[in-house]
C-alpha positions as CSV (number, residue, x, y, z in Angstrom):
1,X,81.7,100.6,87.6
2,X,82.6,96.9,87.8
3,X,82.1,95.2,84.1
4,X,79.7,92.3,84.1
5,X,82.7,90.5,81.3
6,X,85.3,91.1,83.3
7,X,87.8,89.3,85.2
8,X,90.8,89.9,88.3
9,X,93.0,90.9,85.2
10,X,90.5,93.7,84.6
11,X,91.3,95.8,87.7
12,X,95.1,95.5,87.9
13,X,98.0,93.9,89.4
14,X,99.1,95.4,93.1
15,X,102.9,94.5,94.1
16,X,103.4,95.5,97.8
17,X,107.0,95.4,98.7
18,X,106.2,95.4,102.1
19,X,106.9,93.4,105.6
20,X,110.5,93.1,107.0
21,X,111.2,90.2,109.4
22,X,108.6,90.1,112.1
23,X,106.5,93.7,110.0
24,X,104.0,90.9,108.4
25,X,100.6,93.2,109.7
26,X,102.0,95.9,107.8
27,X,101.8,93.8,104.6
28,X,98.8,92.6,105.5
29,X,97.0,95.7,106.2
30,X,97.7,97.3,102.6
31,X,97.5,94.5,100.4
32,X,93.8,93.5,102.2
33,X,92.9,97.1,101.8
34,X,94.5,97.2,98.3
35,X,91.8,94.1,97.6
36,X,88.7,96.2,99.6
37,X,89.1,99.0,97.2
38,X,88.5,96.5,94.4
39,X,92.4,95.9,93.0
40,X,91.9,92.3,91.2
41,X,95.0,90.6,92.2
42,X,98.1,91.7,95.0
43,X,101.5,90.0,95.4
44,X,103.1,90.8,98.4
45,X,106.9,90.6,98.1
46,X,108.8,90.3,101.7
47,X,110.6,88.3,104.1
48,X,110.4,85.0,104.0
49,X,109.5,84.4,107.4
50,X,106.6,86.8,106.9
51,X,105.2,83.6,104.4
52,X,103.1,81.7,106.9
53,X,101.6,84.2,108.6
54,X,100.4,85.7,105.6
55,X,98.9,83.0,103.8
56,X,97.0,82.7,106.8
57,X,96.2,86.1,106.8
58,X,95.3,86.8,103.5
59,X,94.8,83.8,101.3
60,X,93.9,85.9,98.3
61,X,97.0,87.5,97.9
62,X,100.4,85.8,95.9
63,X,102.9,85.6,98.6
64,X,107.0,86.1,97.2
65,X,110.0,86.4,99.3
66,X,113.5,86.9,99.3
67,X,116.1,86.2,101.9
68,X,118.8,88.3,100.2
69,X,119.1,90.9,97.8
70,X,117.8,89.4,94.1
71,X,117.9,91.8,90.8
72,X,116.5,89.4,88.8
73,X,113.8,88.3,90.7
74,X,112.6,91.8,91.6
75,X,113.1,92.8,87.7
76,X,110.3,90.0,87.4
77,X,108.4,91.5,89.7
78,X,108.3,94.9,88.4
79,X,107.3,93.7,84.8
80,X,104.2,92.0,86.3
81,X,102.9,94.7,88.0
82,X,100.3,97.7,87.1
83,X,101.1,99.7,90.2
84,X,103.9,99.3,93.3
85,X,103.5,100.3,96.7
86,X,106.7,99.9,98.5
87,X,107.4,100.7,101.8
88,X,105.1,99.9,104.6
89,X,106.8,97.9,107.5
90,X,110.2,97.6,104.8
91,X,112.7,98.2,107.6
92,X,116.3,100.0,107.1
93,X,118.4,97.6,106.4
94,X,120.6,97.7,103.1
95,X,118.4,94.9,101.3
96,X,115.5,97.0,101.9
97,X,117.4,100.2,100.7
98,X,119.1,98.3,97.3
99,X,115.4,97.3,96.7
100,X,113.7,100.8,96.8
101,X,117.0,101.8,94.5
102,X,116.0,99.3,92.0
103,X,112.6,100.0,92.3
104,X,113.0,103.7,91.3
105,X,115.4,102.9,88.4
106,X,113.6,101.0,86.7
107,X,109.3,100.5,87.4
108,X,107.8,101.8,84.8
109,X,103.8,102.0,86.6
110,X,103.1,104.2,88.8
111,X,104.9,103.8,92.3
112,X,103.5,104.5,96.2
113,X,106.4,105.2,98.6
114,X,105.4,105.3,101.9
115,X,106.7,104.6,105.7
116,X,110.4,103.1,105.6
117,X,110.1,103.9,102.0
118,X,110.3,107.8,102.7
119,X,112.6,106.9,105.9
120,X,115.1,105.3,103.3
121,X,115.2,108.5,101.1
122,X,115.9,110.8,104.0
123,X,119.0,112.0,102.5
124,X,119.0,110.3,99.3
125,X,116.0,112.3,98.1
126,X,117.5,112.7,94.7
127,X,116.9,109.3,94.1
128,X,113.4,110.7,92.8
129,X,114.7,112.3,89.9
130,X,115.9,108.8,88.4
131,X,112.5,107.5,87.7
132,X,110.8,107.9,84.5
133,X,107.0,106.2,86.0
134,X,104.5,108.5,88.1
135,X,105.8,108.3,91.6
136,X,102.9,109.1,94.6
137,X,104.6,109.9,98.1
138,X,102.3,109.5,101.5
139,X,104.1,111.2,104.4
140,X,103.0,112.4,107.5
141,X,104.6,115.3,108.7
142,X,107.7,114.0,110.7
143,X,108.6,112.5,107.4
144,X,107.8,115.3,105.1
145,X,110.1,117.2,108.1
146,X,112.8,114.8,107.6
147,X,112.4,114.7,103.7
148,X,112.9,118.3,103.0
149,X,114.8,119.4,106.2
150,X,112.2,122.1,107.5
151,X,110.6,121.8,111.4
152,X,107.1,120.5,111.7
153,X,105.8,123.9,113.0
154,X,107.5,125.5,109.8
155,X,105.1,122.7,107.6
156,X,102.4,123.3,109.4
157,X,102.3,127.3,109.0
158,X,102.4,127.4,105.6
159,X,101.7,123.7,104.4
160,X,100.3,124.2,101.0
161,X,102.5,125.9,99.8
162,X,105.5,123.7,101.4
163,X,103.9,120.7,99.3
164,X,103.1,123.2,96.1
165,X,107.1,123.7,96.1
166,X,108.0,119.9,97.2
167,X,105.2,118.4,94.1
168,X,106.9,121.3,91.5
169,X,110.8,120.5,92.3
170,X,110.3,116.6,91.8
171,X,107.0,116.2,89.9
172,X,105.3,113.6,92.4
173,X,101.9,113.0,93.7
174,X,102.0,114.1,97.6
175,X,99.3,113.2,100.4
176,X,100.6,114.9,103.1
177,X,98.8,113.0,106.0
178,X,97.5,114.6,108.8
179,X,94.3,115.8,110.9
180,X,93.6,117.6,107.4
181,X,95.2,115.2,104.8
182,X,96.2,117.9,101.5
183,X,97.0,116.2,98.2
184,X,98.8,118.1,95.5
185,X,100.1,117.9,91.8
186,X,101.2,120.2,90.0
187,X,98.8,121.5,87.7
188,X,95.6,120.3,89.8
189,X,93.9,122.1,92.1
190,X,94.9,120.8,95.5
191,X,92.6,118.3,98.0
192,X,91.8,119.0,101.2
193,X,90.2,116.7,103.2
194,X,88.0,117.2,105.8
195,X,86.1,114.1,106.6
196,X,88.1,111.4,109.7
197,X,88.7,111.6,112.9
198,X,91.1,111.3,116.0
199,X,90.2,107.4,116.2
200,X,92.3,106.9,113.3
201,X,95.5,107.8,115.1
202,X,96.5,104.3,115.6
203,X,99.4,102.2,114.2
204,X,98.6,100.6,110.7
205,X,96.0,103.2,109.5
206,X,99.2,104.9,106.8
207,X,99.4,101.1,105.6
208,X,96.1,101.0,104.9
209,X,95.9,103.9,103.3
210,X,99.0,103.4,101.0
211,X,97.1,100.0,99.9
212,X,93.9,101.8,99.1
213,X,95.8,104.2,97.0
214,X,97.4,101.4,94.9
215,X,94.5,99.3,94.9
216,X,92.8,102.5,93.1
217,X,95.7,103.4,90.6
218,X,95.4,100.2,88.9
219,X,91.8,100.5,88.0
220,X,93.4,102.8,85.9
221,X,92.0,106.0,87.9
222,X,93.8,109.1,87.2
223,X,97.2,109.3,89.5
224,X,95.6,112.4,91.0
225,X,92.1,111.2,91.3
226,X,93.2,107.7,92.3
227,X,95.6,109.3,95.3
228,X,92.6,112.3,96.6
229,X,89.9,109.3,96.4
230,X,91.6,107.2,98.5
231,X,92.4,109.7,101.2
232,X,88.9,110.5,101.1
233,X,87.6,107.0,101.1
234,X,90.0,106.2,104.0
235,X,88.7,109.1,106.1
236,X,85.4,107.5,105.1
237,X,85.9,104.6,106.5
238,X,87.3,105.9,109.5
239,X,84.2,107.5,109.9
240,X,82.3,104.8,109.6
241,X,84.4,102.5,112.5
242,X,83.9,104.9,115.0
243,X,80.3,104.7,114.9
244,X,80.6,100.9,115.6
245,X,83.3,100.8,117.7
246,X,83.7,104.8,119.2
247,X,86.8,106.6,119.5
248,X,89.3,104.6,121.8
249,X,89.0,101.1,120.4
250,X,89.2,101.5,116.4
251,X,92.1,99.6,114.8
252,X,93.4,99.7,111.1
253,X,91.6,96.7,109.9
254,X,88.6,98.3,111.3
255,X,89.2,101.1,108.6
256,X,89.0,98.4,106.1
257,X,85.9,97.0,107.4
258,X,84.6,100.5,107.1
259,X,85.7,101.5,103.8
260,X,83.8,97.8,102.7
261,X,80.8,99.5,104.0
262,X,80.9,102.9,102.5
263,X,82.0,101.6,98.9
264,X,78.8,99.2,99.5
265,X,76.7,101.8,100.5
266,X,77.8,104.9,97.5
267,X,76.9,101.6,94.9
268,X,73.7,101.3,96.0
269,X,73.0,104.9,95.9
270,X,74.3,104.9,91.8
């Protein structure tokens, strides 16, 4: 419940390290969704030709950028924040790779990786074991293929127990996205979701679900919780733009105007 004494720093600090030159939607599209879930304030660190579109785009959010590699500047950024999504529309280019490196040394909040964030540790996956703070990973399964060198069909066949071994070797949060989204921890008792649908299969709709996530982890909501909500909550909302728009012309914002109108509607029903 929202507190009636209360202010933006009551429901946390979002930084999205998001947006490579010309990949300004992508930081868009999670740091608005970040804000729909009810996050209080989002900085979106990226590019800085990425600046104008964004502050056009999303007023609301605190816009930093870097045109080069900058330690101290992202070591600011770090201590500021109460959760970090990094990853969506990041690119693969070695400022984008010494960035998630940092990143996982040393955030001490809970950390989303998703997108080029996963792409980047194809490879390097023991870069996981170097951080100390909770670490959520959203992959869909070409990137869950690529992460732990298995086939899709071989995921898909026996998928819980593929992410049941993946959450237990490197202690993360997993969503593994698809048709049937599953969430695991170890410890919990797995998520399945079954609410969504096929008009959700369009670019954009991981970045808005990697904001959601964040924006719900710094309301202080349980990793777990905060992760399985928002995949829910997504699916929700994906749910609700196809009844307005069918199942050809839904786009990723359209999942945030959705997930606007099914927060609004489970208030009124409290």
């Amino acid at each position: 419940s929202r507190m009636m004494n209360s202010h933006k720093g009551s429901y946390g600090k979002v930084l999205m390290i998001t947006g490579s030159p010309g990949m300004a939607g992508a930081a868009f599209l999670s740091a608005c969704a970040a804000y729909t879930v009810g996050a209080g304030l989002v900085q979106i660190y990226t590019a800085s030709e990425n600046r104008l579109a964004l502050q056009e785009l999303l007023p609301e959010a605190i816009i930093s950028c870097y045109d080069s590699y900058d330690d101290s500047q992202l070591s600011h950024l770090l201590d500021w924040a109460d959760v970090v999504c990094i990853g969506c529309g990041l690119g693969m280019g070695q400022i984008s790779e010494k960035i998630l490196k940092n990143v996982l040394k040393n955030v001490s909040c809970p950390c989303v990786i998703d997108a080029d964030g996963l792409n980047l540790l194809n490879g390097k996956i023991e870069l996981l074991n170097q951080c100390c703070a909770p670490v959520i990973l959203t992959p869909h399964m070409k990137e869950m293929s690529r992460l732990i060198n298995k086939e899709i069909p071989q995921i898909a066949e026996r998928r819980f127990s593929v992410v049941k071994e993946f959450t237990e070797q490197y202690q993360v949060v997993c969503a593994l996205k698809d048709s049937r989204t599953v969430v695991m921890k170890e410890g919990h008792h797995p998520f399945l979701n079954l609410a969504g649908n096929s008009a959700m299969a369009k670019a954009g709709s991981g970045d808005v679900l990697a904001g959601m996530i964040s924006g719900l982890a710094a309301q202080k909501t349980d990793i777990f919780d905060a992760v399985s909500a928002g995949v829910y909550f997504h699916a929700c909302g994906g749910d609700e733009a196809r009844k307005k728009k069918g199942s050809y012309s839904v786009l990723a914002r359209d999942l945030i105007d959705g997930i606007g109108q099914c927060l609004k509607n489970a208030e009124e029903r409290l």
